[in-house]
C-alpha positions as CSV (number, residue, x, y, z in Angstrom):
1,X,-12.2,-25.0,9.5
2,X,-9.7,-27.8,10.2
3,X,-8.3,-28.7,13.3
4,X,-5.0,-26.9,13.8
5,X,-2.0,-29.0,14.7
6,X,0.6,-27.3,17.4
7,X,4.0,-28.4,18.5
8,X,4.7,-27.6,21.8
9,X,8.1,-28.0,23.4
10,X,6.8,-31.1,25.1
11,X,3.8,-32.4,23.2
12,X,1.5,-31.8,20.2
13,X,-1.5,-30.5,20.4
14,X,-4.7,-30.1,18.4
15,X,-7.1,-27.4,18.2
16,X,-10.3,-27.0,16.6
17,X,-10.5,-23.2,16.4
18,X,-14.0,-23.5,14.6
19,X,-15.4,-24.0,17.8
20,X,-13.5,-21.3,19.7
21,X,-13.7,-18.3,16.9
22,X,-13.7,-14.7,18.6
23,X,-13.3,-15.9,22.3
24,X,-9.5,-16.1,21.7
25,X,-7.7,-13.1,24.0
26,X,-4.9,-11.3,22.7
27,X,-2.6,-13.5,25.3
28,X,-3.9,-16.5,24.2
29,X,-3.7,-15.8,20.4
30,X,0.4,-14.6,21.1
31,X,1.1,-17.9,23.3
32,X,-0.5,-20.1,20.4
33,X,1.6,-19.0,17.8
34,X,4.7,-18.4,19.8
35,X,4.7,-22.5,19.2
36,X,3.0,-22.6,15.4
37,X,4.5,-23.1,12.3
38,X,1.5,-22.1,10.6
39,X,1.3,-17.9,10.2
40,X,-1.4,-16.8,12.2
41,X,-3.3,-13.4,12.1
42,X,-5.8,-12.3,14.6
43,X,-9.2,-9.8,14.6
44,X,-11.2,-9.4,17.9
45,X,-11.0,-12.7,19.0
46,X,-10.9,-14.9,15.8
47,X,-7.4,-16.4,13.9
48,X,-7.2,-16.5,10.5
49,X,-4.4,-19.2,9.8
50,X,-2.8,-18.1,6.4
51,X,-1.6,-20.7,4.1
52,X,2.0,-22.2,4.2
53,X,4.1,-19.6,1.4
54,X,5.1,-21.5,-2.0
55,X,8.8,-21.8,-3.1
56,X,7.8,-18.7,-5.5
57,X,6.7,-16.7,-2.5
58,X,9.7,-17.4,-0.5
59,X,12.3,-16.5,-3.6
60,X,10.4,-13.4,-4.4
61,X,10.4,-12.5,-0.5
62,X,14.0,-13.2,-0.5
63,X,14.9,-10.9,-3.6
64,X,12.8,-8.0,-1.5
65,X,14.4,-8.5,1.8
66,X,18.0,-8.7,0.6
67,X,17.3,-5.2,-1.3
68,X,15.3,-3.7,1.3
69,X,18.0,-4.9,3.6
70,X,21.1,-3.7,1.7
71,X,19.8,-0.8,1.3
72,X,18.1,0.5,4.7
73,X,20.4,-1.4,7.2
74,X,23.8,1.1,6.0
75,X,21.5,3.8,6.4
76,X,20.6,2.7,10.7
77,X,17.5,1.4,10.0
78,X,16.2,-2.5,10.4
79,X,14.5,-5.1,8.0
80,X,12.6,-8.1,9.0
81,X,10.5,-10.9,7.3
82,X,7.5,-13.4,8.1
83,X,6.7,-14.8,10.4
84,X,6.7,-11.8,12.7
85,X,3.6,-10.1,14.2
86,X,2.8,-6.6,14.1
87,X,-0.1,-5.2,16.1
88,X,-2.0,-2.8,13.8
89,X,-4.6,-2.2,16.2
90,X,-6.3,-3.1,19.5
91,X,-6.7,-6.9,19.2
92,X,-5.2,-7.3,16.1
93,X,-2.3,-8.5,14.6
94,X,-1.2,-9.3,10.9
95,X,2.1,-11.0,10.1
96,X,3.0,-9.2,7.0
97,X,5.8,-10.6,4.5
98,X,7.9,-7.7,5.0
99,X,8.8,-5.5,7.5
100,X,11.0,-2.3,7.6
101,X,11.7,0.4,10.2
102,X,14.0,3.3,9.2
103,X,15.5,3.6,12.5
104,X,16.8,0.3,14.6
105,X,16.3,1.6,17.6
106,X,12.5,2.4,17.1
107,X,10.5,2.5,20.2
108,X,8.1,0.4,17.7
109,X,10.1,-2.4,17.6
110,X,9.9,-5.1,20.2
111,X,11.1,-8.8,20.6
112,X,7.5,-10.1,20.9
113,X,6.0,-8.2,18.2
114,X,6.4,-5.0,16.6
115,X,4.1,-2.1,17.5
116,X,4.4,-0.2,13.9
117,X,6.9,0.0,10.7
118,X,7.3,2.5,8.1
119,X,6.8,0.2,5.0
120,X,5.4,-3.6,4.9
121,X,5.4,-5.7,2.3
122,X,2.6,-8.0,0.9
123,X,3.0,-11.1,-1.8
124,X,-0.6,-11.7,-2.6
125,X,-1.6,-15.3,-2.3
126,X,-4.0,-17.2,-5.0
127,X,-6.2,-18.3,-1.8
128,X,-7.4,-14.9,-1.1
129,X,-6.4,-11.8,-3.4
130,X,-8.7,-9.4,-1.4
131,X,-7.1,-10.1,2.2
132,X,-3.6,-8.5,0.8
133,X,-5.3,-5.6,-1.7
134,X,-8.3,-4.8,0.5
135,X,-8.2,-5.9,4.0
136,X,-4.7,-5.2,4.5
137,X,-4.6,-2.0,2.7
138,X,-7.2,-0.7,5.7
139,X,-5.8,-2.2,8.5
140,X,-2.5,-0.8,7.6
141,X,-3.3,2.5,6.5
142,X,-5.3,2.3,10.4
143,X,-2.0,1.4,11.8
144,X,-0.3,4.8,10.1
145,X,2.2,2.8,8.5
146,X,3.6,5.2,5.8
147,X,4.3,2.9,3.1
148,X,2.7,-0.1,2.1
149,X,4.0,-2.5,-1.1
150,X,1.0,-5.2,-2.5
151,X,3.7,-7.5,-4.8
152,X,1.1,-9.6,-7.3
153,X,2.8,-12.5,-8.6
154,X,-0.1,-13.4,-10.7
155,X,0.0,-9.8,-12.9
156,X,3.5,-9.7,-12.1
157,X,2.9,-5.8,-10.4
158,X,4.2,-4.0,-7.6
159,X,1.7,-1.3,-6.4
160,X,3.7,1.0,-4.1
161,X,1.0,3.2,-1.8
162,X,2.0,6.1,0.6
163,X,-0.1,7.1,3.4
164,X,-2.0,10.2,2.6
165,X,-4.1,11.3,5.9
166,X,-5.7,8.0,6.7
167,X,-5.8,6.4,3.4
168,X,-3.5,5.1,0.6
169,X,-2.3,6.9,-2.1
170,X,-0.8,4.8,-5.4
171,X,3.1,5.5,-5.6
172,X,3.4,4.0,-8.4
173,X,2.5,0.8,-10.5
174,X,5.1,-0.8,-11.8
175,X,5.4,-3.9,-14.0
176,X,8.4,-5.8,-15.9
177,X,11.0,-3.8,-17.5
178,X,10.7,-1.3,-14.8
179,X,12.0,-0.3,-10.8
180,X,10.0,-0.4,-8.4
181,X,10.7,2.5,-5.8
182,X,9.7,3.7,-3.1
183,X,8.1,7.1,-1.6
184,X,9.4,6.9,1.7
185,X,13.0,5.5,1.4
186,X,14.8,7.7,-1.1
187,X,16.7,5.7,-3.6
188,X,15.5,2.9,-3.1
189,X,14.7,0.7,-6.1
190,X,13.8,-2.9,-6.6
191,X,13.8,-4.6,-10.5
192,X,10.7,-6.0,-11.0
193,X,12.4,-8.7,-13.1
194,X,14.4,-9.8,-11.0
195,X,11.5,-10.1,-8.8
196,X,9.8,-11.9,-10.5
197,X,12.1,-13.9,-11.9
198,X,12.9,-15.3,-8.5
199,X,13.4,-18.8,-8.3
């Protein structure tokens, strides 16, 4: 693993977090990328740093959050996109794409870092498919978080999964031509076109 380049407010510093992997505290982790501009997730002492989004990611994140958005924020509750941490568990954060809470005044949500939501949002990146649709899916459904969307721009899906006791449950796969909609927030529908035709 590469050296990891901070800026600081006064300096830059490098890190070589090969050399430090699973000693990092949960402090330590939240002060390092309170300065980043790299998305960092963290496991028991180890970051994963995530790679930088595409412009495809971004317009396809940006299509979600303004309908997520429109939709929820008229209704009380509050949307909010990556970077921003959310602890799924005891010493461990992921930074998911999306994040929604139904009600803005949550006890979940904090400045720092969120402490749950009731649906995130994942665009699976070509680096690592299985982090998004695997590793994700279980730290999430750990976390209780109701709803949980995998968005696959390479198969051009949206898998929608509710929370069923401690594991996922498919919604709904939807592809092009379709809406995308979700369990939880009733009414709520996304075009998968328009989706994917982000750009």
């Amino acid at each position: 693993m590469q050296g990891l380049r901070i800026a600081a407010p006064d300096d830059e510093t490098v890190v070589n977090l090969e050399s430090i992997q699973g000693l990092w505290s949960e402090e330590q982790y939240l002060k390092l990328t309170d300065y980043s501009r790299r998305p960092i997730e963290f496991t028991s002492g180890r970051l994963e740093v995530l790679p930088m989004p595409t412009e495809r990611h971004q317009a396809i994140l940006e299509v979600l959050f303004l309908a997520m958005r429109d939709f929820i924020e008229p209704l009380g509750g509050k949307t909010r996109f990556a970077p921003m941490r959310l602890r799924v568990g005891p010493q461990k954060f992921r930074e998911p794409d999306l994040l929604v809470l139904r009600k803005a005044n949550d006890p979940r949500r904090e400045n720092r870092y969120w402490l749950g939501a009731d649906v995130v949002v994942e665009i699976v990146s070509r680096d690592d498919p299985d982090r998004d649709t695997r590793e994700k899916r279980a730290d999430y459904a750990d976390a209780k978080i109701p709803e949980y969307w995998i968005v696959n721009p390479e198969d051009e899906m949206i898998s929608v999964l509710r929370l069923e006791g401690d594991r996922y449950a498919e919604h709904g796969v939807f592809r092009r031509g379709g809406l995308a909609t979700s369990a939880l927030l009733t009414g709520f529908g996304v075009s998968v076109d328009a989706v994917f035709d982000a750009s």
